[in-house]
N, C-alpha and C positions, 0 to 999 in steps of 0.2 A: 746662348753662348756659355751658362753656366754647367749647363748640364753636359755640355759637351767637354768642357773643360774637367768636370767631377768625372765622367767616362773615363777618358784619359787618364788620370793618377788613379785610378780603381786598375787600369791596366797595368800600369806599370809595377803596380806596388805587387798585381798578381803574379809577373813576371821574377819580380824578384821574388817571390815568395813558393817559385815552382811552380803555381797552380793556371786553370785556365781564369780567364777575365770572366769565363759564366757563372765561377765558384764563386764570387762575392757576393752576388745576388741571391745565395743559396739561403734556408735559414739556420742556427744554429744547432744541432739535433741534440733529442735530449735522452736520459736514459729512459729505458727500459723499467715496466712497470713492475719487473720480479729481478731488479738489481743491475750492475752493472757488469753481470760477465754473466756467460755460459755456462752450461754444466760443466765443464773441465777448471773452471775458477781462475782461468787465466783472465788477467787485465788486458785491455784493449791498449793500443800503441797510442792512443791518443786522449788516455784518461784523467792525463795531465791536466790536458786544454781545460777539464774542469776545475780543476783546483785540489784535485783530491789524488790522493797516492795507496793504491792499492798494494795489498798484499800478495795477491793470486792466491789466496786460501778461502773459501766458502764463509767456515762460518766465523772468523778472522772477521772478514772486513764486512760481514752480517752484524756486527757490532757496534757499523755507526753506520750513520741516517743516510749519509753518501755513498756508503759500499767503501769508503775508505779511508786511510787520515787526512785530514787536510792540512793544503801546505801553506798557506799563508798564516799560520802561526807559532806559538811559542807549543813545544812539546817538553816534557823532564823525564831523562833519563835516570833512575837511582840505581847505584852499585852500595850495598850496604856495607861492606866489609872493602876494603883497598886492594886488598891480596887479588880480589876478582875484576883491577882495574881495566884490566884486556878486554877479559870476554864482555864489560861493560861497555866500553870505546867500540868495542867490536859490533855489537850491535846500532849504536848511533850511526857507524859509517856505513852499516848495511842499509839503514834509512836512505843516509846524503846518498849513496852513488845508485839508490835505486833513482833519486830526483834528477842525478848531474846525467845519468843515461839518456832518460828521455829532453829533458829541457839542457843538458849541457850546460857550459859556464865553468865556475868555480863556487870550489868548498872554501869557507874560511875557519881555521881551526886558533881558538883561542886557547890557552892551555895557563892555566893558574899556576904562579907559584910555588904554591906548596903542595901540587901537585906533584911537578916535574921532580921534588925533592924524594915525593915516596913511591913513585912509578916511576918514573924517569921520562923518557923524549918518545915523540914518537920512532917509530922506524921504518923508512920508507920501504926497503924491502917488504915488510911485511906487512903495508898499506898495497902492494902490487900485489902481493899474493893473495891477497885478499879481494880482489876484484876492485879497486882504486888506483887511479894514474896519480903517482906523488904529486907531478908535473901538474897539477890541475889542486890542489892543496897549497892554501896559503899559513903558514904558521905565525901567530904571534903568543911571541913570551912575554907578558907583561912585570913590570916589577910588582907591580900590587894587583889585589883585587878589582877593587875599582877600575884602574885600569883597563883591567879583562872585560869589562862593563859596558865600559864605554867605548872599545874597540867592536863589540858583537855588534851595539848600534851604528857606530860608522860603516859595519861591514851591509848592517843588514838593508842601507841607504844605497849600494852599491850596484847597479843594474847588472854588474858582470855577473855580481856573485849571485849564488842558485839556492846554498846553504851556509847555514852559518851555526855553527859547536863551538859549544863554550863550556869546558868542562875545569869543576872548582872542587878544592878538597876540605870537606867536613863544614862545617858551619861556619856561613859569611856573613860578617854583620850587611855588609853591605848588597849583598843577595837578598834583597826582601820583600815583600808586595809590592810597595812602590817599583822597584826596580825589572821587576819582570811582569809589570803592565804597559810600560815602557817600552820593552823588548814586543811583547804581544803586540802592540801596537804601530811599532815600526813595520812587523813582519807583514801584518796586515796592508799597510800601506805600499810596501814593495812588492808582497804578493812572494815573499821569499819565504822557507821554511829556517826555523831557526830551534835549536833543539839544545834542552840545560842538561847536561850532564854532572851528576853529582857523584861523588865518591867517598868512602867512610863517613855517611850521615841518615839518619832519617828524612821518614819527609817533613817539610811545611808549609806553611801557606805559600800561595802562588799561583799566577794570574794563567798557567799552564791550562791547557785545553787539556791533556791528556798527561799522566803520572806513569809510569814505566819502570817496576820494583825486577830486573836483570839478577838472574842466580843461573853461574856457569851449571854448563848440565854434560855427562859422558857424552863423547863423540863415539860414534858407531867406527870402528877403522876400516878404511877401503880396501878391496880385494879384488885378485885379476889382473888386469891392463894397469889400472887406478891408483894397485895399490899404493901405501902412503898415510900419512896423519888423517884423522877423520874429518868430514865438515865442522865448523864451529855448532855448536847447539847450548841453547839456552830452555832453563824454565823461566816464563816470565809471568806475572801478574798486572795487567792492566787493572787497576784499581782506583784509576781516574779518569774518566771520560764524559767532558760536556758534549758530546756528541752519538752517546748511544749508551752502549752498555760496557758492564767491567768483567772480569775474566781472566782465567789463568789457560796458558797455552803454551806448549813444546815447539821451539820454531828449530829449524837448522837450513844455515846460509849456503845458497850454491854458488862462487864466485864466478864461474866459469860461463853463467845464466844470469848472473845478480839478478835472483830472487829465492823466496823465500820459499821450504817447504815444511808442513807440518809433519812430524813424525812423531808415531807413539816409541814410547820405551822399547826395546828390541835386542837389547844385551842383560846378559844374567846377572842377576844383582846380590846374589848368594854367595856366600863365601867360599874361596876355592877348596875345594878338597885338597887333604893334605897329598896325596899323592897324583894331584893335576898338575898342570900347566897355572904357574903365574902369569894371569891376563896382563898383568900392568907393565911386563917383561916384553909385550907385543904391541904397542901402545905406537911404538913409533916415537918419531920428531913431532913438536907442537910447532907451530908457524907463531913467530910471536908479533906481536903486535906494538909491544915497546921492548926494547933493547934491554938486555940484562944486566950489563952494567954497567 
């Protein structure tokens, strides 16, 4: 009777889940002995179900031991300089919305104080332009840091939520080993990805899986049909990774795909002749990412 009974909810639970009642009896399948994608470097649609979030870049996610980042933990974001507060936010939310695509839910976006003071808010416009539905972003302003702390934890307790950014500006007492082993550790238990963004600071210690030192990089500008402001592009330095190797790499974001492509350098980096065409006169509109003023 029992086994008849375990039958039954093995059915129904397949029912609600899409599948047929034969799939649960299947086994779990694992990767592949020469990594987790094909020649074309594209991620499989269910690379998630591992716990790992790829890039669709070769030697990108040839980097770590899973073919990609993992999500059940804490990752740091660094933007050195404040001025490059965008293209640094900009790359974290290219992270979230690659995780909120496949597993859905909600972002929870924590935003420091003395941030909001030297960047300003975010701007949902240009969280949609960017390949983000606002409408799926939860914002908290906290009055202190601490605060913002102990909100990323509540968040990262949340089954709704998917991801959780918590970005703080220049050095926080209260940002410190303790406090983002803490974070590692809830994220681990929810199996959420939760990601430190830092702004006008160096690095330091921290309980982060992986370090992420963001320096905006020339956008190539669209032409044809397209034309328009260029994709986002960054130079980046992984210079932290308990899970493989470290490394600098050219990434630029396709919203329209949210995913990531590698591109080498591809615009002239010489100074214009005097009697050329001023590039920076051709440049276009930037998509902003916080409001101007």
């Amino acid at each position: 009777m029992a086994r008849e009974t375990l039958a039954g909810l093995r059915k129904r639970i397949a029912a609600l889940e899409g599948r047929s009642s034969s799939d649960t009896c299947l086994p779990k399948p694992t990767p592949q002995a020469n990594g987790w994608f094909g020649k074309t470097g594209n991620a499989p649609e269910d690379s998630l179900a591992y716990g790992v979030l790829p890039f669709g870049i070769d030697h990108l996610d040839a980097a770590f031991t899973k073919g990609g980042l993992a999500i059940d933990t804490l990752h740091e974001v660094i933007g050195k300089e404040t001025r490059g507060a965008g293209a640094t936010s900009c790359f974290a939310m290219a992270l979230a919305t690659r995780v909120l695509k496949q597993r859905g839910g909600a972002l929870l976006w924590v935003c420091d104080p003395g941030l909001r003071q030297e960047a300003g808010r975010l701007n949902a416009e240009g969280l949609y332009q960017l390949g983000l539905d606002p409408a799926r972003v939860l914002v908290v302003s906290p009055a202190k840091s601490e605060d913002g702390l102990w909100a990323m934890e509540e968040g990262l307790g949340n089954r709704a939520i998917k991801v959780v950014i918590g970005e703080f500006y220049r050095t926080t007492p209260a940002l410190n080993l303790t406090a983002t082993r803490r974070l590692t550790l809830r994220a681990h238990q929810q199996n959420t990805m939760a990601l430190l963004v830092r702004h006008g600071t160096e690095a330091e210690p921290s309980a982060a899986q992986t370090r992420w030192h963001v320096h905006p990089d020339l956008s190539a500008p669209l032409s044809g049909f397209d034309a328009g402001p260029g994709r986002p592009r960054w130079q980046i330095d992984l210079n932290k990774n308990r899970d493989g190797r470290t490394g600098t790499f050219t990434l630029e974001w396709d919203h329209a795909q949210s995913r990531f492509y590698d591109t080498p350098l591809s615009v002239a980096v010489a100074t214009t002749p005097a009697n050329g065409q001023d590039r920076a006169a051709t440049m276009g509109q930037v998509v902003a990412l916080r409001p101007t003023g």
